[in-house]
C-alpha positions as CSV (number, residue, x, y, z in Angstrom):
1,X,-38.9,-24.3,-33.7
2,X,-36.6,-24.9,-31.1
3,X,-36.6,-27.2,-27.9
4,X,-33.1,-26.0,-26.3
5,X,-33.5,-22.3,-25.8
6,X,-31.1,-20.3,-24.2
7,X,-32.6,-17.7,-22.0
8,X,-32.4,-14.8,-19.3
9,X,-34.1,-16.1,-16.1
10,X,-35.9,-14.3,-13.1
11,X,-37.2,-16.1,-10.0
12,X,-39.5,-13.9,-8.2
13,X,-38.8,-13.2,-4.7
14,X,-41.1,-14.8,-1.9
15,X,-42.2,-11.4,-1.1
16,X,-43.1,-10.7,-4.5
17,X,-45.4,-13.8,-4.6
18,X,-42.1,-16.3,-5.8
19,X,-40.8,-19.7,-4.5
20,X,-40.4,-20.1,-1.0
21,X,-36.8,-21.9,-2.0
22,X,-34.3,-22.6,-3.9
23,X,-34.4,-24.5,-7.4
24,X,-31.6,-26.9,-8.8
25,X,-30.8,-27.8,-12.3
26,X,-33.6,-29.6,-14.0
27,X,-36.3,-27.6,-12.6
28,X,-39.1,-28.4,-14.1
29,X,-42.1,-25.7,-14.1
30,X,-44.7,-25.0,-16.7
31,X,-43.5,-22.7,-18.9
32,X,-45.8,-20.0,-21.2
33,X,-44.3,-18.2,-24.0
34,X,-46.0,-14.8,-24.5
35,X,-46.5,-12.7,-27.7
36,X,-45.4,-9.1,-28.0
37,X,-49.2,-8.5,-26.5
38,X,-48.6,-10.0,-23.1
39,X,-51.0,-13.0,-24.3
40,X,-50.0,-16.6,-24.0
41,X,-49.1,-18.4,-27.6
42,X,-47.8,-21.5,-26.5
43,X,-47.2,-23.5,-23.4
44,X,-44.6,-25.7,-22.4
45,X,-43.4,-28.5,-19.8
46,X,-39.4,-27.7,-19.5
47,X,-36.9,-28.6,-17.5
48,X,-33.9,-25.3,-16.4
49,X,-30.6,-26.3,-16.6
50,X,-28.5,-23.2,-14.8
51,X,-25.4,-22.0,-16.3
52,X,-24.5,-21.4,-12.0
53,X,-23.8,-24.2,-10.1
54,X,-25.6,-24.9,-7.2
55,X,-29.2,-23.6,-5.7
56,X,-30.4,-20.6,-7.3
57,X,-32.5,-18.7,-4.6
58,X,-35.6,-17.1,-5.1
59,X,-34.9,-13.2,-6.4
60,X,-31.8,-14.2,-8.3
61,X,-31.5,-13.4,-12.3
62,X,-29.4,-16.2,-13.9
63,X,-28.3,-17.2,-17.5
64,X,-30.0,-20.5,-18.2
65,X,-31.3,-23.1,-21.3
66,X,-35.4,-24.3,-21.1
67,X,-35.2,-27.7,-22.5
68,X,-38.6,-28.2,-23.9
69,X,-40.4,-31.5,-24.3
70,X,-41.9,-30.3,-27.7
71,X,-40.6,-27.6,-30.0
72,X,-41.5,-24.2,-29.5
73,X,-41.6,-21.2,-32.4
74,X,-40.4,-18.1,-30.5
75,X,-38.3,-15.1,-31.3
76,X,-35.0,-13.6,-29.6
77,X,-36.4,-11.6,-26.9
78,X,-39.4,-13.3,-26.5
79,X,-40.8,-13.7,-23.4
80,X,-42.2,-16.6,-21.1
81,X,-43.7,-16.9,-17.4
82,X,-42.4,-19.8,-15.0
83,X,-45.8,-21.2,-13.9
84,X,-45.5,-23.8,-10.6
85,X,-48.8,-25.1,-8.7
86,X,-51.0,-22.0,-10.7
87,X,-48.3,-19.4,-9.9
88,X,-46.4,-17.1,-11.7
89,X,-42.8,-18.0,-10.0
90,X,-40.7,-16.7,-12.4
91,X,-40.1,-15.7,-16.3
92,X,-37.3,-14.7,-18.0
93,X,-36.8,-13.8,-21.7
94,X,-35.4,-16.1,-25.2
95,X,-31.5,-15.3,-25.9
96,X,-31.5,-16.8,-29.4
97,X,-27.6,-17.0,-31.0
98,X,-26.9,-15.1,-34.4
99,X,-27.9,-16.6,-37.4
């Protein structure tokens, strides 16, 4: 169970249905964790702290940690959807260290 977890994240371009603009550090979107099956397992109010300073824009991939409000079980390469307002914005997927 872990509630920092370092991650690969995708914001979805507006085109592709994404934010409009930019996010800072401390975003803080609903966040789903998924099983291998696509299905949802667990979710999650985080908050994104980017490894980038500045804005990251809408499209971008970006190294970043989910600092989760509760503990979350998950596996390295998990995956999780960034859910804002009912929307798929984003997902990314769990970059656990070596044990």
């Amino acid at each position: 169970m872990r509630a920092d977890i370092r991650t690969c994240v995708h914001l979805r371009a507006q085109s592709d249905g994404g934010r409009r603009s930019a996010v800072f550090d401390h975003y803080r979107p609903d966040v789903r964790f998924l099983d291998t099956d696509g299905e949802v397992v667990a979710t999650a109010l985080c908050a994104l702290r980017f490894d980038a300073e500045g804005a990251i824009e809408p499209g971008s991939t970006v190294a970043a940690h989910l600092r989760c409000e509760a503990p979350v079980s998950l596996e390295d390469g998990s995956a999780f959807v960034l859910v804002e307002g009912g929307r798929d914005v984003g997902g990314g997927t769990v970059v656990l260290p070596p044990v």
